[in-house]
PDB file of N, CA, C and O in Angstrom:
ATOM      1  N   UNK A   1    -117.834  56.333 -16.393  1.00  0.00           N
ATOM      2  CA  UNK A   1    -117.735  55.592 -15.152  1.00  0.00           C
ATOM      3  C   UNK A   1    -116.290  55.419 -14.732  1.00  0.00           C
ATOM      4  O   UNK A   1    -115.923  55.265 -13.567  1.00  0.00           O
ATOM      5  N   UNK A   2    -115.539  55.459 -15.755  1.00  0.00           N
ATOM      6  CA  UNK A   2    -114.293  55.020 -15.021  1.00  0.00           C
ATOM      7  C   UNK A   2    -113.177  55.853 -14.860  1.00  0.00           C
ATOM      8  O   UNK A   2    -112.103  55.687 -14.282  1.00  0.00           O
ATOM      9  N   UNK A   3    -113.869  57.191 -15.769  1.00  0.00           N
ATOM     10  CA  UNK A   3    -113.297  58.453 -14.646  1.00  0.00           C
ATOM     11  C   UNK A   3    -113.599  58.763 -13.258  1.00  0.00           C
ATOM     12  O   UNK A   3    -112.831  59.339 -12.488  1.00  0.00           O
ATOM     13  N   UNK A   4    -114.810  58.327 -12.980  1.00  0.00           N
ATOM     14  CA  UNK A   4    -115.412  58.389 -11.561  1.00  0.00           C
ATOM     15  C   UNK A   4    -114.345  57.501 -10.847  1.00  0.00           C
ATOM     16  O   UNK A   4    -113.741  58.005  -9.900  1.00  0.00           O
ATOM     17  N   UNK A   5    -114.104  56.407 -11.168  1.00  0.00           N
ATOM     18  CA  UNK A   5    -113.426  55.829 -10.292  1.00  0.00           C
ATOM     19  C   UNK A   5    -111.901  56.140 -10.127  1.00  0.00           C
ATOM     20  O   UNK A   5    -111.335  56.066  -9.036  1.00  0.00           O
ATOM     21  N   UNK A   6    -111.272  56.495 -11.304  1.00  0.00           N
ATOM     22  CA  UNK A   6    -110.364  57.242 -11.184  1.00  0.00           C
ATOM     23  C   UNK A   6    -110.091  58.388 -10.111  1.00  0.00           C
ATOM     24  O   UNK A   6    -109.157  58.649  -9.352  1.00  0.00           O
ATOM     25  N   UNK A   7    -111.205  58.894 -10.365  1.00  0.00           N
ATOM     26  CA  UNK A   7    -111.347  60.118  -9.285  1.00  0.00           C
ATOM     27  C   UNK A   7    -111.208  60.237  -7.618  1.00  0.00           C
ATOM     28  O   UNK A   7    -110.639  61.035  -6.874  1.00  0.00           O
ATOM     29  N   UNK A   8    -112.463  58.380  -7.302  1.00  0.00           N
ATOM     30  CA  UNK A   8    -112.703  57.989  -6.193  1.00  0.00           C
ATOM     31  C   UNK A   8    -111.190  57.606  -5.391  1.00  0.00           C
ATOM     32  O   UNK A   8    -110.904  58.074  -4.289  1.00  0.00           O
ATOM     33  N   UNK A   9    -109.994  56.355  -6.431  1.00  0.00           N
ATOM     34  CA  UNK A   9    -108.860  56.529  -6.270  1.00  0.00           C
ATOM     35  C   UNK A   9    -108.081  57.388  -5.672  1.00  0.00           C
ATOM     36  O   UNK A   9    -107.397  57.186  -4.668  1.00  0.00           O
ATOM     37  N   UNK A  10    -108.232  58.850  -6.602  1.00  0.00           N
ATOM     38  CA  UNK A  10    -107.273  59.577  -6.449  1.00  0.00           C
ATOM     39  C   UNK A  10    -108.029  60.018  -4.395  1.00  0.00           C
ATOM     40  O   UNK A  10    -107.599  60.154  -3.249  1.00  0.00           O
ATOM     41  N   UNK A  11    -108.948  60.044  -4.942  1.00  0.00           N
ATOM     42  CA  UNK A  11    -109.178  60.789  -3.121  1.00  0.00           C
ATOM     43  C   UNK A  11    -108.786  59.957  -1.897  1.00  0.00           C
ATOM     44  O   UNK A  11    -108.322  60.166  -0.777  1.00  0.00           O
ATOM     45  N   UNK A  12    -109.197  58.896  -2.649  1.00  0.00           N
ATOM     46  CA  UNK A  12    -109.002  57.914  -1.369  1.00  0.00           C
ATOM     47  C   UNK A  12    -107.413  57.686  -0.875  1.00  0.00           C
ATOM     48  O   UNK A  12    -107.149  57.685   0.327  1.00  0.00           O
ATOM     49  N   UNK A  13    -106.441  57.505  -1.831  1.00  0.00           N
ATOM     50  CA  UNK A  13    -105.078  57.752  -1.945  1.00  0.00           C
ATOM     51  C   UNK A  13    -104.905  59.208  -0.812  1.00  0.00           C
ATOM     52  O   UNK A  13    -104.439  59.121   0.324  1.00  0.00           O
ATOM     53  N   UNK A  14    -105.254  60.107  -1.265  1.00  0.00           N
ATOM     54  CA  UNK A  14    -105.029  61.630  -1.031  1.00  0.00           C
ATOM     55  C   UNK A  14    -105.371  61.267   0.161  1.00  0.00           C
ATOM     56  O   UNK A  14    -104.543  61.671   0.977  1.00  0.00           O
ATOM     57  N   UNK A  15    -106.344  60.601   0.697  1.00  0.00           N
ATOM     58  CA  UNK A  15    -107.022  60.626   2.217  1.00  0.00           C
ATOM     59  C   UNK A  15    -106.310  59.449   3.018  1.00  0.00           C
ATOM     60  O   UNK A  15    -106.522  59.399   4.230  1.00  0.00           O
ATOM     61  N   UNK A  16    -105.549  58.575   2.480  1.00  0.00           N
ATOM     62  CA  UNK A  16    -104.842  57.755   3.319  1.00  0.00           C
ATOM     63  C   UNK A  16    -103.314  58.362   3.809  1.00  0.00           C
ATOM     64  O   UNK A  16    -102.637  58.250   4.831  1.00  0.00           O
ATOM     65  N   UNK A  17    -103.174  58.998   2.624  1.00  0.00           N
ATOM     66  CA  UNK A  17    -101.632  59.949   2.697  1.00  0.00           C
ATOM     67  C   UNK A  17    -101.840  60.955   4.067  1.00  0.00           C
ATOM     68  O   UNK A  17    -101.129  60.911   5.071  1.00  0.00           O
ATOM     69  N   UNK A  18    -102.739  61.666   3.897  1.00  0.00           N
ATOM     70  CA  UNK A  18    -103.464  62.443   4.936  1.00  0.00           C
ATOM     71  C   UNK A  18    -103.610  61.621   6.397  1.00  0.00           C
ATOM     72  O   UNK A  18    -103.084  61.924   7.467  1.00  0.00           O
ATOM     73  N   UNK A  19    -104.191  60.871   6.201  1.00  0.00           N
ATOM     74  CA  UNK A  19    -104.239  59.829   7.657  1.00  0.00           C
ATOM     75  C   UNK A  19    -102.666  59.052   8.041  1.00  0.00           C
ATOM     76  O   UNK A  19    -102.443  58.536   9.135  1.00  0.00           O
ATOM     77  N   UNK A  20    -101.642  59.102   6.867  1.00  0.00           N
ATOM     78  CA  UNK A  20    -100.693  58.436   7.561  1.00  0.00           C
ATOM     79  C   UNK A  20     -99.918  59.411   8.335  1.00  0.00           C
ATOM     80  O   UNK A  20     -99.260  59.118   9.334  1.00  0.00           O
ATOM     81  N   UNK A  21    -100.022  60.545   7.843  1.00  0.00           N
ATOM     82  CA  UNK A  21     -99.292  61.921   8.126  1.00  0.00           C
ATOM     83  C   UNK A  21     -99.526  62.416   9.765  1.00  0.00           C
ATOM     84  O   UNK A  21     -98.779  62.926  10.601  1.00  0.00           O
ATOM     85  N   UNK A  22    -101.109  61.945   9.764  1.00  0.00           N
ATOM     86  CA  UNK A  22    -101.613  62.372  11.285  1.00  0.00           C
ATOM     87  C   UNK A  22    -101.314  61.505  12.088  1.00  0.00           C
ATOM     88  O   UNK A  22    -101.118  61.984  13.205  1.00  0.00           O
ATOM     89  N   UNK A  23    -101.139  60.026  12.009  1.00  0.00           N
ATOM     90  CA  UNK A  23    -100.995  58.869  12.410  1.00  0.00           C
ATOM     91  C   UNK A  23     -99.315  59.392  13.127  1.00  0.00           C
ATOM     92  O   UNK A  23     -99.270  59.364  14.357  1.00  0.00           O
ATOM     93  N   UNK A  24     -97.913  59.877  12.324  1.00  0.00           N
ATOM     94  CA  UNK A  24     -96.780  59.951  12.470  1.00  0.00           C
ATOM     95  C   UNK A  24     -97.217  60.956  13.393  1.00  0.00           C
ATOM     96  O   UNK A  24     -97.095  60.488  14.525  1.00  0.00           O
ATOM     97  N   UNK A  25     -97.697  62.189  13.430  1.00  0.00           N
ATOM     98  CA  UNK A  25     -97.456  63.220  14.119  1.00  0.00           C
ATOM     99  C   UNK A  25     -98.305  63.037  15.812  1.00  0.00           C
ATOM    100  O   UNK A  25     -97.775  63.360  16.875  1.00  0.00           O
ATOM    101  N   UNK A  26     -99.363  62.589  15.698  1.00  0.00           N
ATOM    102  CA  UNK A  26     -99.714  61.939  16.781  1.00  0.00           C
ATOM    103  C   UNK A  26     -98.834  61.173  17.439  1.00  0.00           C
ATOM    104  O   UNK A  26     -98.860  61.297  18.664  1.00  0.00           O
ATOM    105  N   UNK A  27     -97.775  60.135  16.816  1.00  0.00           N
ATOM    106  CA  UNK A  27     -96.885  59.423  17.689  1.00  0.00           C
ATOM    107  C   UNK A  27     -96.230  60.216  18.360  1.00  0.00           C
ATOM    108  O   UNK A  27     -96.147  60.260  19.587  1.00  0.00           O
ATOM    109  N   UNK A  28     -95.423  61.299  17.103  1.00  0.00           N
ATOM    110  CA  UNK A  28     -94.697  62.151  17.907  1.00  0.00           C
ATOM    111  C   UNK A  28     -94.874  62.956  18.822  1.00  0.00           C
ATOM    112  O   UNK A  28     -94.014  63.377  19.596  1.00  0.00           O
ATOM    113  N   UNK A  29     -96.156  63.259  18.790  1.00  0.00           N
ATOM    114  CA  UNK A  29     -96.336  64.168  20.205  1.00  0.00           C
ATOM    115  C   UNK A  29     -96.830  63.505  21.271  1.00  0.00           C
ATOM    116  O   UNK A  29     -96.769  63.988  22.401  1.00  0.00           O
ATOM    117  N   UNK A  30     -97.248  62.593  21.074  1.00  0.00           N
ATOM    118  CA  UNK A  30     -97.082  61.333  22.539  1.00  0.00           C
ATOM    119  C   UNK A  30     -95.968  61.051  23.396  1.00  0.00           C
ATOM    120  O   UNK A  30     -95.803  60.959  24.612  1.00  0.00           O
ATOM    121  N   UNK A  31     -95.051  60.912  22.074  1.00  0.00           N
ATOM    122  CA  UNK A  31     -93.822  60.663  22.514  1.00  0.00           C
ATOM    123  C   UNK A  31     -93.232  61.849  23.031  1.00  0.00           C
ATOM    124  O   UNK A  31     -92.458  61.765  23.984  1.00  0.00           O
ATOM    125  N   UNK A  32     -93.499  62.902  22.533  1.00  0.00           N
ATOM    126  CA  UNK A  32     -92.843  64.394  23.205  1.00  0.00           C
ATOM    127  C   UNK A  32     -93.021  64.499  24.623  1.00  0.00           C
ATOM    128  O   UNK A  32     -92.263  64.778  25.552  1.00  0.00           O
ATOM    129  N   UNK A  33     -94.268  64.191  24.529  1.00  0.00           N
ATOM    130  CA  UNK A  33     -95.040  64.634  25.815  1.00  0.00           C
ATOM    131  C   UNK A  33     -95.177  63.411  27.162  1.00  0.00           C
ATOM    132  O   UNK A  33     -95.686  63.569  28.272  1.00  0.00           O
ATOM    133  N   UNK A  34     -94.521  62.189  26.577  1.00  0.00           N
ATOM    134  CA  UNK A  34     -93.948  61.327  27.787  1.00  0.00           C
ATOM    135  C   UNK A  34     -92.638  61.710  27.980  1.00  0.00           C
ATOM    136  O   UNK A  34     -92.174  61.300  29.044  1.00  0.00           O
ATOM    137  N   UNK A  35     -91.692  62.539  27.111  1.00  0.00           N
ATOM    138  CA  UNK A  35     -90.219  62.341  27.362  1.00  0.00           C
ATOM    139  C   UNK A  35     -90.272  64.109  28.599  1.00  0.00           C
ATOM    140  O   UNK A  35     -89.323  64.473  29.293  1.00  0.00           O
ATOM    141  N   UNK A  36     -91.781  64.914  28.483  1.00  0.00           N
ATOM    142  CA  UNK A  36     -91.619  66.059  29.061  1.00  0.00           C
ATOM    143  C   UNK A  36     -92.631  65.486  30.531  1.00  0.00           C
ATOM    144  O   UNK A  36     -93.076  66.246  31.391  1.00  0.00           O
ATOM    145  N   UNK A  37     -92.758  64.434  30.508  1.00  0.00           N
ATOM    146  CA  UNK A  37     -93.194  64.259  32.338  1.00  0.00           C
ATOM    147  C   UNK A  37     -94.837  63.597  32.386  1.00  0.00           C
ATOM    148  O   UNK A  37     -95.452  63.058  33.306  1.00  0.00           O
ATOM    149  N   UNK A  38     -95.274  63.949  30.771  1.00  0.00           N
ATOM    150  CA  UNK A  38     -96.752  62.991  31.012  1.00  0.00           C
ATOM    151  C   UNK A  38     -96.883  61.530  31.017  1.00  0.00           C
ATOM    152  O   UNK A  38     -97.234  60.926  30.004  1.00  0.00           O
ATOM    153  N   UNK A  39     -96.625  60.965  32.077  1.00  0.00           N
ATOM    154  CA  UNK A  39     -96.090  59.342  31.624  1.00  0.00           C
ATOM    155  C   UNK A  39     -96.997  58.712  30.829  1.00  0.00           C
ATOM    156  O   UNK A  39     -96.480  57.679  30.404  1.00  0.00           O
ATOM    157  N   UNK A  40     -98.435  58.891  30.315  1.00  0.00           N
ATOM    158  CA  UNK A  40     -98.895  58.414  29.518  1.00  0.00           C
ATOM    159  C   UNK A  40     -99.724  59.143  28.095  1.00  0.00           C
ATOM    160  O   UNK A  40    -100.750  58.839  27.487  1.00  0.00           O
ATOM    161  N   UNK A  41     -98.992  59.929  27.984  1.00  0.00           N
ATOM    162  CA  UNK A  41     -98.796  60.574  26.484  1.00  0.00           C
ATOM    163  C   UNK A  41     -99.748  61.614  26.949  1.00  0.00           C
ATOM    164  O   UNK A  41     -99.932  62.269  27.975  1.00  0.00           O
ATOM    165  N   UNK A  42    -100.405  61.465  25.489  1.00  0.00           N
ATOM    166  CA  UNK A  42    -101.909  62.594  25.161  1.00  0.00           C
ATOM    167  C   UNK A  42    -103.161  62.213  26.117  1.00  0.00           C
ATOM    168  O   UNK A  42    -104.071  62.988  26.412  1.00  0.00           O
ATOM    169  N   UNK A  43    -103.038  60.963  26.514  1.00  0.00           N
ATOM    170  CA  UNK A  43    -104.390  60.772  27.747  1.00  0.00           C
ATOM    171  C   UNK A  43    -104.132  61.682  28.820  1.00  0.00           C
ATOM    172  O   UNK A  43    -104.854  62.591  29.229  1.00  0.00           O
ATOM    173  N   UNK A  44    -102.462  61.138  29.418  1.00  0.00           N
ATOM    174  CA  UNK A  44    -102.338  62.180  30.299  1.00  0.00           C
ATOM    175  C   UNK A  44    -102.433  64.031  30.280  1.00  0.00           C
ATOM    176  O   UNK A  44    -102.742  64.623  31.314  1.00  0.00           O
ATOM    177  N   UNK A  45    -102.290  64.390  29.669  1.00  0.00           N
ATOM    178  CA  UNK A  45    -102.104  65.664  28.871  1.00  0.00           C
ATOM    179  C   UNK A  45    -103.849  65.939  28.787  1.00  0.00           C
ATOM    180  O   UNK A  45    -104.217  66.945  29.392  1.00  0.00           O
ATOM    181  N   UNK A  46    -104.821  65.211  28.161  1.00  0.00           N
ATOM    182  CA  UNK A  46    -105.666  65.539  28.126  1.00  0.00           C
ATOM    183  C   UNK A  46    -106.760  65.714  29.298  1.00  0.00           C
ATOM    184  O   UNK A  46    -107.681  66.531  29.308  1.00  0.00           O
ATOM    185  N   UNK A  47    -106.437  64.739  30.300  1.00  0.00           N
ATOM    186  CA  UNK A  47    -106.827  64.560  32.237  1.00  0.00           C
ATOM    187  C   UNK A  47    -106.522  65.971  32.490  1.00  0.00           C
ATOM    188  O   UNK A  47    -107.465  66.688  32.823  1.00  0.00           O
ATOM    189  N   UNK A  48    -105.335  66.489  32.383  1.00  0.00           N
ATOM    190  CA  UNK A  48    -104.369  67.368  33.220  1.00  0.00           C
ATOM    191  C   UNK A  48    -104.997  68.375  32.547  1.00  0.00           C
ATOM    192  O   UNK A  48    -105.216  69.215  33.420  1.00  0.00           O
ATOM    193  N   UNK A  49    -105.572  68.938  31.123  1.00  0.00           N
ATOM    194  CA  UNK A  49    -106.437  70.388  30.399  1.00  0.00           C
ATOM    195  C   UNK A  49    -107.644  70.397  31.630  1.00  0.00           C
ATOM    196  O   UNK A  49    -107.796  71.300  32.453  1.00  0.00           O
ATOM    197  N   UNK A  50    -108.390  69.239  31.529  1.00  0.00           N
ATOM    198  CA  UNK A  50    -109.869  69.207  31.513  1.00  0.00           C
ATOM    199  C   UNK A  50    -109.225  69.181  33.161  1.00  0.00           C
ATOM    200  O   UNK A  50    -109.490  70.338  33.487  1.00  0.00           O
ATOM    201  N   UNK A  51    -108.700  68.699  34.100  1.00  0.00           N
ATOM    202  CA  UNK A  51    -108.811  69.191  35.704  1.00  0.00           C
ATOM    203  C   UNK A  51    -108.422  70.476  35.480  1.00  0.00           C
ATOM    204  O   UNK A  51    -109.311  71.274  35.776  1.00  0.00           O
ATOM    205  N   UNK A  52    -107.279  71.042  35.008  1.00  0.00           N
ATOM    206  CA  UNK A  52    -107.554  72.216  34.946  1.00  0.00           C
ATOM    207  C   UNK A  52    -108.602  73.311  34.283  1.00  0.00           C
ATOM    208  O   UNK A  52    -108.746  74.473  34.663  1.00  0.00           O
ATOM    209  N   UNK A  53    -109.041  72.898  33.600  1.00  0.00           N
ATOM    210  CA  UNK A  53    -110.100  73.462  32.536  1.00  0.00           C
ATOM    211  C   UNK A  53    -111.484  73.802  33.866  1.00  0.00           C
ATOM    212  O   UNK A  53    -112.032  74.904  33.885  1.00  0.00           O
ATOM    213  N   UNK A  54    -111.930  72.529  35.017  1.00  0.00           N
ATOM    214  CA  UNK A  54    -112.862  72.301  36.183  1.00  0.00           C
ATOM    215  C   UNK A  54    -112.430  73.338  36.880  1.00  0.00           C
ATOM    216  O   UNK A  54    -113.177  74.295  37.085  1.00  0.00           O
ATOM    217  N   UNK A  55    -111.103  73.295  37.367  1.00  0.00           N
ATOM    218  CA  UNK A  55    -110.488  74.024  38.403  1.00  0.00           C
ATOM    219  C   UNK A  55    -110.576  75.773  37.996  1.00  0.00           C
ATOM    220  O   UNK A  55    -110.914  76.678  38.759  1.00  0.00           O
ATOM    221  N   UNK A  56    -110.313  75.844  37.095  1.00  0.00           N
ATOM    222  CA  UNK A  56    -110.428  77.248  36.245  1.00  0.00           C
ATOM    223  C   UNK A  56    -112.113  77.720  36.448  1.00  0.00           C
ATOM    224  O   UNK A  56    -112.382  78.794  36.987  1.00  0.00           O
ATOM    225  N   UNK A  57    -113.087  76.873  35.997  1.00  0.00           N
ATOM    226  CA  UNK A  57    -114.425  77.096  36.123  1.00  0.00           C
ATOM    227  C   UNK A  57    -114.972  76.749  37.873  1.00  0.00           C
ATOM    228  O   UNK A  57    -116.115  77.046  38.221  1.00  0.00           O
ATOM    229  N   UNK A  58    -114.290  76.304  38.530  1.00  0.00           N
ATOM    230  CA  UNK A  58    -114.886  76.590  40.403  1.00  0.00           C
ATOM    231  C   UNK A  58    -114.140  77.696  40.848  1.00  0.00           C
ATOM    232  O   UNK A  58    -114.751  78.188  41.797  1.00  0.00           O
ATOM    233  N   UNK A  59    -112.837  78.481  40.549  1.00  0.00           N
ATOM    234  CA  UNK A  59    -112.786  79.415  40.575  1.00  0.00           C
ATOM    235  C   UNK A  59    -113.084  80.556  40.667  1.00  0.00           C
ATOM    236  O   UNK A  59    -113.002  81.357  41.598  1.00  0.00           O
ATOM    237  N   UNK A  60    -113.703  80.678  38.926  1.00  0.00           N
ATOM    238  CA  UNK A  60    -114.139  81.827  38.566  1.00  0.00           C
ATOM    239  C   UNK A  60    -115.632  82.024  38.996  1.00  0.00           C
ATOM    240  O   UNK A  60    -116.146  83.139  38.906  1.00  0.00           O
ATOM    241  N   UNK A  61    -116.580  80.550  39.633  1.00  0.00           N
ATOM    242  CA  UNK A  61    -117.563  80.788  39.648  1.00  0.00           C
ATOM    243  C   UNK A  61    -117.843  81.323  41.179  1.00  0.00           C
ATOM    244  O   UNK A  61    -118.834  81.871  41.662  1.00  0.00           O
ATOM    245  N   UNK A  62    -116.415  80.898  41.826  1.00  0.00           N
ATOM    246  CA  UNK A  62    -116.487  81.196  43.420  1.00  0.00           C
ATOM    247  C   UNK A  62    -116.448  82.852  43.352  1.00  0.00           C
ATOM    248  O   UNK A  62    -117.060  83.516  44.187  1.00  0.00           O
ATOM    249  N   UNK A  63    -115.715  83.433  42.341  1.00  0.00           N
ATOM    250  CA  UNK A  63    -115.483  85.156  42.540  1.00  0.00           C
ATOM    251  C   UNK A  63    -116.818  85.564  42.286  1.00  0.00           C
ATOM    252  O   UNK A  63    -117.146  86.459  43.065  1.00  0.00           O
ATOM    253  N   UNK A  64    -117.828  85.200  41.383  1.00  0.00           N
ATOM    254  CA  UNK A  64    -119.094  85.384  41.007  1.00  0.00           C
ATOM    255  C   UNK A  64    -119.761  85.869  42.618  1.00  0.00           C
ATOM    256  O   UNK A  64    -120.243  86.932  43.009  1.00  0.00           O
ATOM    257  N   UNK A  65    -119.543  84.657  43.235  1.00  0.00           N
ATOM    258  CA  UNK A  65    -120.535  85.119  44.504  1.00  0.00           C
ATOM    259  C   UNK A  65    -120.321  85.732  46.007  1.00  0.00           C
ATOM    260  O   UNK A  65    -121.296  85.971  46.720  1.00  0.00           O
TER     261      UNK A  65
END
């Protein structure tokens, strides 16, 4: 049993290390990406894929017909 938990430890450790890592790099590219014109980070950035992502698909569906 108390290798198991040993074990459970070690992952859970391994998986917070992992989450702090994503936690830093997420800031940083928020922060990248307000200092390059998205005034509100990754929301903005993510609005601006998906209108374009729409705009890309009324497009291509207008050449269709």
């Amino acid at each position: 049993m108390k290798s198991m938990n040993d074990t459970l430890k070690r992952q859970v450790a391994s998986l917070e290390s992992k989450l702090d890592l994503l936690e830093s790099e997420l800031t940083n590219l928020d922060g990248i990406l307000r200092k390059c014109g998205f005034p509100n980070g990754i929301s903005t950035l993510k609005s601006t894929v998906e209108e374009l992502i729409a705009e890309t698909k009324r497009y291509d569906e207008s050449d269709e017909t």
